[in-house]
Every structure is written in structure tokens, then in C-alpha cells.
N, CA, C and O atoms as a printed pandas DataFrame, in Angstrom:
     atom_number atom_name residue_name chain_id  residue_number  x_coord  y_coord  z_coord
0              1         N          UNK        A               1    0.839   -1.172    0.000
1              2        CA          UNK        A               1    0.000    0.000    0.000
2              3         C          UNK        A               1    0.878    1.227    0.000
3              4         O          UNK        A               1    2.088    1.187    0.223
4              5         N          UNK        A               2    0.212    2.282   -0.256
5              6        CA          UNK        A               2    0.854    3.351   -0.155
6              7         C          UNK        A               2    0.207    4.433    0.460
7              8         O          UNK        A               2   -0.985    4.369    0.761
8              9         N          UNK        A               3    0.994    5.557    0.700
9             10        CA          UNK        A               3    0.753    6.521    1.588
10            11         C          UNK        A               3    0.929    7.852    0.382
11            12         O          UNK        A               3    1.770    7.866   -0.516
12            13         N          UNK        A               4   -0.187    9.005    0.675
13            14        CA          UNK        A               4    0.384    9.948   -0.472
14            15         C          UNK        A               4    0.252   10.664    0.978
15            16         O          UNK        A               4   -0.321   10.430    2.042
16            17         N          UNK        A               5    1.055   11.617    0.460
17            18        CA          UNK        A               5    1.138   12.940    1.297
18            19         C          UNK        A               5    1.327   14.100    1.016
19            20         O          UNK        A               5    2.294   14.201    0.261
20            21         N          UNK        A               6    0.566   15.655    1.418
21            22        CA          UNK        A               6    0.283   16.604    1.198
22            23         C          UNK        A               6    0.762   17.672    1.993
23            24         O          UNK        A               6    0.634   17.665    3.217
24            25         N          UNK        A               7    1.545   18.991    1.096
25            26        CA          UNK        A               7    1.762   19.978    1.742
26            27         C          UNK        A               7    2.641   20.049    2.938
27            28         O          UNK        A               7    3.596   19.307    2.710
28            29         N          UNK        A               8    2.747   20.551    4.004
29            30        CA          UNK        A               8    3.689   20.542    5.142
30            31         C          UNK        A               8    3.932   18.831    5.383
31            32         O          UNK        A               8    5.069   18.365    5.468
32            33         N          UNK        A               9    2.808   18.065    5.470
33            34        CA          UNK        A               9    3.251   16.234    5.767
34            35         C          UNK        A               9    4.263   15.885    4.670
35            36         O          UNK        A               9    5.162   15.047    4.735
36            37         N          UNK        A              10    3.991   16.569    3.805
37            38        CA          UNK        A              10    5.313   15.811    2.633
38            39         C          UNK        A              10    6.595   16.310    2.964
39            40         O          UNK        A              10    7.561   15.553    2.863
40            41         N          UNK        A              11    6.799   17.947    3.497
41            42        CA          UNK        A              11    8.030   18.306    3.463
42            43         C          UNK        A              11    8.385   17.493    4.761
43            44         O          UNK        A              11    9.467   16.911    4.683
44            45         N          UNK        A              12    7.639   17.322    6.036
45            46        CA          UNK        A              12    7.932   16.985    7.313
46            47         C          UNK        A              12    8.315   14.973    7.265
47            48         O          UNK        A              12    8.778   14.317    8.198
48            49         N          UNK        A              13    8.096   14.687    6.493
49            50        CA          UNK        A              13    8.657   13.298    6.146
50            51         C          UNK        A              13    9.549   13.262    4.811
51            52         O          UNK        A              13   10.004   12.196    4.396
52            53         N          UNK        A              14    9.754   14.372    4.222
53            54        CA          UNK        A              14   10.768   14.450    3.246
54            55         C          UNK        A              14   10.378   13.864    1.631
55            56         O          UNK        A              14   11.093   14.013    0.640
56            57         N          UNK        A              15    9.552   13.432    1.662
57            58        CA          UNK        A              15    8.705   12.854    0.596
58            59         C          UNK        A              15    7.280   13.038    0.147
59            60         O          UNK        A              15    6.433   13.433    0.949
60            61         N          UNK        A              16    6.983   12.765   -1.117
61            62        CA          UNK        A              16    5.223   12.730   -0.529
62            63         C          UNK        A              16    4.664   11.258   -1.351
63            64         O          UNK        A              16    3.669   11.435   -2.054
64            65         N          UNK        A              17    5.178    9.967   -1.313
65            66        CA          UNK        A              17    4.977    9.066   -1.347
66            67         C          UNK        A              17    5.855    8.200   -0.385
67            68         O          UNK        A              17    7.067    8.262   -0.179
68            69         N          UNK        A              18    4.788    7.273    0.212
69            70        CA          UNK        A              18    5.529    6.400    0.638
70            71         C          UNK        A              18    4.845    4.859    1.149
71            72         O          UNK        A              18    3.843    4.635    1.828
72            73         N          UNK        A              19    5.718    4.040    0.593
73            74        CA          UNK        A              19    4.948    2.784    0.353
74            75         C          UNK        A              19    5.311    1.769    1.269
75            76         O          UNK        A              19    6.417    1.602    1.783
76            77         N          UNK        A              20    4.441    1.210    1.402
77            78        CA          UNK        A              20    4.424    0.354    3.046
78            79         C          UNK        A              20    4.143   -1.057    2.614
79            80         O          UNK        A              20    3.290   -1.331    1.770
80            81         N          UNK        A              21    5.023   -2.090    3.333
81            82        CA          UNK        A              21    4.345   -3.516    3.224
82            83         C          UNK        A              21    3.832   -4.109    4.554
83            84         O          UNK        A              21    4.534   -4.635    5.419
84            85         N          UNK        A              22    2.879   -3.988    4.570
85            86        CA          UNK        A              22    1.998   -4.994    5.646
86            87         C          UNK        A              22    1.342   -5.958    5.424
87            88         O          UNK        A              22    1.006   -6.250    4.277
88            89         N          UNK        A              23    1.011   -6.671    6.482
89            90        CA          UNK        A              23   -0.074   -8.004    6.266
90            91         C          UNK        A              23   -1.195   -7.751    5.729
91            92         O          UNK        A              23   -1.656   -6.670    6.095
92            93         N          UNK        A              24   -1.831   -8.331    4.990
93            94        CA          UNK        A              24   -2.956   -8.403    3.903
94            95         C          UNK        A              24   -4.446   -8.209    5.128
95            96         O          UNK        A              24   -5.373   -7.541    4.670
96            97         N          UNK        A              25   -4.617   -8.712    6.439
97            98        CA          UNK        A              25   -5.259   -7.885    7.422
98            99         C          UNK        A              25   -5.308   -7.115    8.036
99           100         O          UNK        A              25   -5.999   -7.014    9.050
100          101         N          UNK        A              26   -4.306   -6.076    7.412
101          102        CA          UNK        A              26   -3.820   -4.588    7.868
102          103         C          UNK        A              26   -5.099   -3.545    8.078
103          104         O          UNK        A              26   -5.550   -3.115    7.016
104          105         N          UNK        A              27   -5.429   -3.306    8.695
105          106        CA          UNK        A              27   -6.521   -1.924    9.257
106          107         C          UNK        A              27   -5.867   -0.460    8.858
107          108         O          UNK        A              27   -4.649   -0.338    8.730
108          109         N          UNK        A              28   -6.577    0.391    8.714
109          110        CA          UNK        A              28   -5.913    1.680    8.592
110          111         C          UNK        A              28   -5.235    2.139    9.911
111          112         O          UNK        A              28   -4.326    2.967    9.962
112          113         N          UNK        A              29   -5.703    1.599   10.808
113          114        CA          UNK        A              29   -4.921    2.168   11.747
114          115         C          UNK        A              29   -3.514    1.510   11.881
115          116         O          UNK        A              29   -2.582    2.186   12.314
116          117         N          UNK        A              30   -3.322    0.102   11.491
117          118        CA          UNK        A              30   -2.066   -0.068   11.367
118          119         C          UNK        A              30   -1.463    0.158   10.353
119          120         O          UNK        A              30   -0.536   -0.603   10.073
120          121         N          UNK        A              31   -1.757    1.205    9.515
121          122        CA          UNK        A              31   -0.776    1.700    8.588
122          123         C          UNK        A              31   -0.621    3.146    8.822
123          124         O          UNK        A              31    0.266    3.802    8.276
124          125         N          UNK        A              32   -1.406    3.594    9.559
125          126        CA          UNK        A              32   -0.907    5.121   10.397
126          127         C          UNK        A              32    0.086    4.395   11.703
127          128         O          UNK        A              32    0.839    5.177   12.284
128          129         N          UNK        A              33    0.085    3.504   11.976
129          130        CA          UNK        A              33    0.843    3.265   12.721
130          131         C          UNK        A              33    2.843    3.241   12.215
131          132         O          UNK        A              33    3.869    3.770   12.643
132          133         N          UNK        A              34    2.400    2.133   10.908
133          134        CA          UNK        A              34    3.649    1.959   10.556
134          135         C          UNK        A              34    4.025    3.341    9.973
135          136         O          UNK        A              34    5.133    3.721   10.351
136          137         N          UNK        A              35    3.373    4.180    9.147
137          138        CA          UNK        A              35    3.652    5.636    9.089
138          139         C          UNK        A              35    4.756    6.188    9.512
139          140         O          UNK        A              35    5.808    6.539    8.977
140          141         N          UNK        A              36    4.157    6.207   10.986
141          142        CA          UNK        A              36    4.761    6.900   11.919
142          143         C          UNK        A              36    5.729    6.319   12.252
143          144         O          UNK        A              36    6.646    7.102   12.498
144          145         N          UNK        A              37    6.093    4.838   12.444
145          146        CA          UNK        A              37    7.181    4.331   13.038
146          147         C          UNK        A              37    8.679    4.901   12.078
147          148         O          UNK        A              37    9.696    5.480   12.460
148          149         N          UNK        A              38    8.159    4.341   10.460
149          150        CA          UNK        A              38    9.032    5.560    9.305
150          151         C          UNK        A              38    9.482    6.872    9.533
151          152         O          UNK        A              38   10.606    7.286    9.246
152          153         N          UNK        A              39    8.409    7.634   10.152
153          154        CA          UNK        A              39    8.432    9.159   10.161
154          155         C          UNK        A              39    7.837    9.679   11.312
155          156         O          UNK        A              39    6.800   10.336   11.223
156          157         N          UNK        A              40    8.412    9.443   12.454
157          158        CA          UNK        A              40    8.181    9.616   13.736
158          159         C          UNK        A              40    7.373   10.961   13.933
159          160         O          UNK        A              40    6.279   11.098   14.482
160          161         N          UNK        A              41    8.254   12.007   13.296
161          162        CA          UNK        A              41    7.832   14.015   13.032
162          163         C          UNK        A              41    6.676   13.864   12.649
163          164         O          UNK        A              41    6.055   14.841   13.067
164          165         N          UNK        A              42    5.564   12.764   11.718
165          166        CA          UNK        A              42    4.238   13.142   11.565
166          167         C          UNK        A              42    3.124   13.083   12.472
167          168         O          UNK        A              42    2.021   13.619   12.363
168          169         N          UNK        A              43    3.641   12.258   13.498
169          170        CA          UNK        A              43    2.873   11.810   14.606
170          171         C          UNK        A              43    2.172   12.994   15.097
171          172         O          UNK        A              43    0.964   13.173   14.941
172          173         N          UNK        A              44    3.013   13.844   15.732
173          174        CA          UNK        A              44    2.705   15.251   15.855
174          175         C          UNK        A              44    1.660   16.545   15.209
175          176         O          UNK        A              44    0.908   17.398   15.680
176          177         N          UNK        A              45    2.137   16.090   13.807
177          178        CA          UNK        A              45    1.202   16.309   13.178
178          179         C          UNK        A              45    0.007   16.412   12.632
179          180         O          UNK        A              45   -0.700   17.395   12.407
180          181         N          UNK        A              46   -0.190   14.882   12.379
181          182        CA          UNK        A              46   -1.370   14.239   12.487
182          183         C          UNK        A              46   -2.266   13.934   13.528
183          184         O          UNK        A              46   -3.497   13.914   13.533
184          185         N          UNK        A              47   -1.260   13.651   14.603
185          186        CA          UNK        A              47   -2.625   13.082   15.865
186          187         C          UNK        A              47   -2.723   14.744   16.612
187          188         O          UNK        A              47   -2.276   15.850   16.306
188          189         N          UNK        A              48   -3.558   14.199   17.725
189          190        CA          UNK        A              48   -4.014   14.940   19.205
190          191         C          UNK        A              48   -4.225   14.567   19.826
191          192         O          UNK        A              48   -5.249   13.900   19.681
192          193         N          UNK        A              49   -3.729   14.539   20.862
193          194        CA          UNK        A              49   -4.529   13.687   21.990
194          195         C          UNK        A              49   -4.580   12.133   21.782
195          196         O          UNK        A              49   -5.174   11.507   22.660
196          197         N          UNK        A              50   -4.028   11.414   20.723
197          198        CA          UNK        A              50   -3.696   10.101   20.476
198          199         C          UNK        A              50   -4.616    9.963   19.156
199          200         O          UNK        A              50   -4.171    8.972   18.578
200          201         N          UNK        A              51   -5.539   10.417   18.514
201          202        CA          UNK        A              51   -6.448   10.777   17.418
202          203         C          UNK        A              51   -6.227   11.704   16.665
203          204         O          UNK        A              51   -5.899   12.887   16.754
204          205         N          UNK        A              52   -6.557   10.668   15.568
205          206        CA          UNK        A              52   -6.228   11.836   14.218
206          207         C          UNK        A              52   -6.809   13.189   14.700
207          208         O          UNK        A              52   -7.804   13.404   15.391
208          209         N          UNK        A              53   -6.128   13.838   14.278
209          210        CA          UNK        A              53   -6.784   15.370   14.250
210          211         C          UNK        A              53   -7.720   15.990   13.679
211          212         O          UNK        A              53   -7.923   15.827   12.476
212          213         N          UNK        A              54   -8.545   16.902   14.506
213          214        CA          UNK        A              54   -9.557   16.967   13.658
214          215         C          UNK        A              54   -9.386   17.803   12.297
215          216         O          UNK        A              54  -10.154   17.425   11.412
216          217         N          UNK        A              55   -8.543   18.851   11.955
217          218        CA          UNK        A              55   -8.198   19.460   10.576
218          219         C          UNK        A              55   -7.330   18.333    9.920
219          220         O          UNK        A              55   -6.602   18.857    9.076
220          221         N          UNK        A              56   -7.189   17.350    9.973
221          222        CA          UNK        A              56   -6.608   16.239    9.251
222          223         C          UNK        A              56   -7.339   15.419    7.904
223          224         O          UNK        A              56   -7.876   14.403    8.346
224          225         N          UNK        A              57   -7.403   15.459    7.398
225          226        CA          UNK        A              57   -8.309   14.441    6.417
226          227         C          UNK        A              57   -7.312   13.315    5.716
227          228         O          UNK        A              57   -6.166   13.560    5.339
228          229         N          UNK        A              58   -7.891   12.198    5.630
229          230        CA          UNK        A              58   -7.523   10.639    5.735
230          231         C          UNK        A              58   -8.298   10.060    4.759
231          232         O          UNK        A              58   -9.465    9.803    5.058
232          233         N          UNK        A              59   -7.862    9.776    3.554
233          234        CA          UNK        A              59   -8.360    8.868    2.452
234          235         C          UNK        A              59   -8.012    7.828    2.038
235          236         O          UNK        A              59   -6.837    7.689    1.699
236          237         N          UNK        A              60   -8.823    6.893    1.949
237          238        CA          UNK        A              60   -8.503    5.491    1.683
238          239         C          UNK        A              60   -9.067    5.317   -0.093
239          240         O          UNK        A              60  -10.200    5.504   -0.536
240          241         N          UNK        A              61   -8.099    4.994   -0.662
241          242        CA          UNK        A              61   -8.874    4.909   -1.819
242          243         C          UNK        A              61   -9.809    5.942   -2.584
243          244         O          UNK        A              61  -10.547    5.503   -3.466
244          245         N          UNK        A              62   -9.806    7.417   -2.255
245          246        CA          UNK        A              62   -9.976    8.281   -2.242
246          247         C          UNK        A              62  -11.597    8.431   -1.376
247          248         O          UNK        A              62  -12.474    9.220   -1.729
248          249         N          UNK        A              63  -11.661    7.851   -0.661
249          250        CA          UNK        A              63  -13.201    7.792    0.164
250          251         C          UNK        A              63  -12.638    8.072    1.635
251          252         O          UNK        A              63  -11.481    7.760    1.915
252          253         N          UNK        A              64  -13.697    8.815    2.789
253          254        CA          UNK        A              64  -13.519    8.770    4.289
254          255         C          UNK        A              64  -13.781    7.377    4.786
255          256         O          UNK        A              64  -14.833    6.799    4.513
256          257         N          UNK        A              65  -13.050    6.957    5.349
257          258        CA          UNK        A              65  -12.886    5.570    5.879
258          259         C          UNK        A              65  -13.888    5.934    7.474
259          260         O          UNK        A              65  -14.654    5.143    8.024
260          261         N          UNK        A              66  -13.568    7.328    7.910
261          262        CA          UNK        A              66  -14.308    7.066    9.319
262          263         C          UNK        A              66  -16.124    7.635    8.980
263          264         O          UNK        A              66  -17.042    7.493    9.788
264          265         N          UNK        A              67  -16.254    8.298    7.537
265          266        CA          UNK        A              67  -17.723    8.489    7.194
266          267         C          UNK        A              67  -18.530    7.068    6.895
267          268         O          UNK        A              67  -19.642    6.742    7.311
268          269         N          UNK        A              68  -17.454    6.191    5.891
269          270        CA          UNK        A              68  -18.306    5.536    5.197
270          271         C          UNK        A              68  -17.963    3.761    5.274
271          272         O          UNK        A              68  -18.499    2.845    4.650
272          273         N          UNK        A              69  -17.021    3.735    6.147
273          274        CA          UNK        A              69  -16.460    2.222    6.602
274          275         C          UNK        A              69  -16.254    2.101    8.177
275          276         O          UNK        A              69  -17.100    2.615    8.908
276          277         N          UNK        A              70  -15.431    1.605    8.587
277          278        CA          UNK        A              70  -14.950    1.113    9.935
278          279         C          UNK        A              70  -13.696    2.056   10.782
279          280         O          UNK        A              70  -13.094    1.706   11.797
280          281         N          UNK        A              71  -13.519    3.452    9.943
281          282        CA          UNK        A              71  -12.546    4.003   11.052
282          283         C          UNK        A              71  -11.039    3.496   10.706
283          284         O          UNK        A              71  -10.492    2.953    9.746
284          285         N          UNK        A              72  -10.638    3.985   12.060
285          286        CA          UNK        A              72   -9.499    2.682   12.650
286          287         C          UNK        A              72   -9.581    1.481   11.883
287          288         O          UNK        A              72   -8.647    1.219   11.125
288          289         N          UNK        A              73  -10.507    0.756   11.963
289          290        CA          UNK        A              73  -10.217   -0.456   11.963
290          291         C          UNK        A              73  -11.128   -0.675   10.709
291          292         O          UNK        A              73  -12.076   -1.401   11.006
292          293         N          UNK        A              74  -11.141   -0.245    9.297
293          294        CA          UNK        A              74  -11.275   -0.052    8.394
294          295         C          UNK        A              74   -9.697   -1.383    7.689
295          296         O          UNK        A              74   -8.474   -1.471    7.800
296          297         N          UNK        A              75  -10.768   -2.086    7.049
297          298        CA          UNK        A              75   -9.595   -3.352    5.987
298          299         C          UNK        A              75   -9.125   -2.488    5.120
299          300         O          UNK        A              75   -9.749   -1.503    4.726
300          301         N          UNK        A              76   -7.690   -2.895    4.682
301          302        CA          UNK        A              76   -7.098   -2.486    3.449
302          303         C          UNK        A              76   -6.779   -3.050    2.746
303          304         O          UNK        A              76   -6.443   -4.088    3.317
304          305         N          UNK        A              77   -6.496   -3.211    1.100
305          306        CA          UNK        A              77   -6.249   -4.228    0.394
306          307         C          UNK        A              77   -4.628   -4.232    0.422
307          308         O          UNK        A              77   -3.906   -3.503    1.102
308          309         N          UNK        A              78   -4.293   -5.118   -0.379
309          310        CA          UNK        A              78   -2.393   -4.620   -0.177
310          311         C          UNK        A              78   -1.959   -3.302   -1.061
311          312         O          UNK        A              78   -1.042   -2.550   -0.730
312          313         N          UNK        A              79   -2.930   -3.115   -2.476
313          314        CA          UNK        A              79   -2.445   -2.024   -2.795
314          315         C          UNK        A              79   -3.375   -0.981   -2.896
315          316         O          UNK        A              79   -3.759   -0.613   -4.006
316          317         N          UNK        A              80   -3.857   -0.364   -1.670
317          318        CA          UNK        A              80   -4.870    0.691   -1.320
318          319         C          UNK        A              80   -3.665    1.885   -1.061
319          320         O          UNK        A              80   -2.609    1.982   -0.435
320          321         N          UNK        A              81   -4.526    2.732   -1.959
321          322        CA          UNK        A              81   -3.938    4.266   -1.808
322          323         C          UNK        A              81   -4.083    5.151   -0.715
323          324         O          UNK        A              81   -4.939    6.019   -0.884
324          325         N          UNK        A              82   -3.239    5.168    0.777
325          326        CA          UNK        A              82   -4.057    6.273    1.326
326          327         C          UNK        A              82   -3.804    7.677    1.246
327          328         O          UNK        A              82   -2.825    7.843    0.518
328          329         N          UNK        A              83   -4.225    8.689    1.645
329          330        CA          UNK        A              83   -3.327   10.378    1.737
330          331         C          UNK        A              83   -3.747   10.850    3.090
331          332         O          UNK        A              83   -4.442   10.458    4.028
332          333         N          UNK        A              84   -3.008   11.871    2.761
333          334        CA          UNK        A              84   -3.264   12.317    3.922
334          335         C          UNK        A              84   -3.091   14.072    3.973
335          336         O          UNK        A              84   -2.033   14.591    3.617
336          337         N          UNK        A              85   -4.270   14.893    4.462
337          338        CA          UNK        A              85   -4.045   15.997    4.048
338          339         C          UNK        A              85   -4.519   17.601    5.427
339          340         O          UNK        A              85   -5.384   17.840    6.270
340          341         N          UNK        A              86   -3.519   18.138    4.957
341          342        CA          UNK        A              86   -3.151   18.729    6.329
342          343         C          UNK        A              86   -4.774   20.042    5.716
343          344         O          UNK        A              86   -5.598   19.951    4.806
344          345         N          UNK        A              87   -4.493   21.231    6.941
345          346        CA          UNK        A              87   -6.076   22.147    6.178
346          347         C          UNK        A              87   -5.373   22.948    5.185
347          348         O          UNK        A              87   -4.242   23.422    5.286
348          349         N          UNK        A              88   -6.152   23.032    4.254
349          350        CA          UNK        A              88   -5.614   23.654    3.130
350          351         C          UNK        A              88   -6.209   25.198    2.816
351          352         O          UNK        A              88   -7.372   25.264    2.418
352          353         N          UNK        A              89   -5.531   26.293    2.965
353          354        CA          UNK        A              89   -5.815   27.744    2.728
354          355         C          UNK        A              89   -5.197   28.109    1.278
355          356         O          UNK        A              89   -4.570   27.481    0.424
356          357         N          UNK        A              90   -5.617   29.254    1.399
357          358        CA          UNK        A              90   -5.129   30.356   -0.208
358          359         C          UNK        A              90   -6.500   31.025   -0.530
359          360         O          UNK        A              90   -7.519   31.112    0.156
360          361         N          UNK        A              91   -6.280   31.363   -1.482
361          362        CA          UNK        A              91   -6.720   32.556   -1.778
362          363         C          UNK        A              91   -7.236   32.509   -3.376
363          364         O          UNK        A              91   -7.701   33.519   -3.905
């Protein structure tokens, strides 16, 4: 699977792809997990209080996993796209 990443998360992990191998019963939350174990600096970023943040947005396959599936504990296939996107301003 992979991870896309947006804006300040891309510069703060140095990339804005990044591809992960996990077990084929991988949950989204264990791939924000392994994430972070990669890129410790997003943790910060992303969570609060141990939860995603709420100006955070989290796509699985380009859909909300916590609107329209299981959250956390939302299945992933092995090659599911996720992103991840910080709040976005301009003008």
C-alpha cells in the first residue's frame, strides 16, 4: 500500500509518497501506525490527543474511511492508496 502525502506532511517526512508492506489484514490504523514508526515528526502532526486530528483528512482509496467504513479499523487491500491531508488555505 501506499501513503500519499500533502503539503507541510510531505516536506515533514521528506517525501510525498511512501509505500508500506503490511499483512494483507492490515486496518488503517495499522498503517498510520507503521507511518509513523518511518516518520516519527508526523505523529505530531497528524494526531491529538492520540487521534487523528480533527483538521486532518484521511483517504482510503480516495473515500472517508471514518464516514463511510470502519474508522481505525477499516480493511485495506495490499495495494490501497491512502493520503493524507493537512487544512488547506489560499486565496
Amino acid at each position: 500500500m501506499e501513503w500519499k502525502l500533502f503539503a507541510n506532511l510531505a516536506e515533514t517526512a521528506g517525501r510525498k509518497d511512501i509505500a508500506l508492506d503490511l499483512d494483507d489484514d492490515a486496518t488503517v490504523e495499522d498503517a498510520l501506525e507503521a507511518l509513523f514508526e518511518r516518520h516519527p515528526d508526523l505523529q505530531a502532526e497528524v494526531y491529538e490527543n492520540g487521534e487523528l486530528a480533527e483538521h486532518i483528512r484521511l483517504l482510503v482509496d480516495g473515500t472517508d474511511p471514518f464516514a463511510t467504513a470502519d474508522g481505525y479499523e477499516t480493511r485495506l487491500d495490499a495495494d490501497a492508496e491512502l493520503a493524507l491531508f493537512p487544512p488547506v488555505s489560499g486565496g
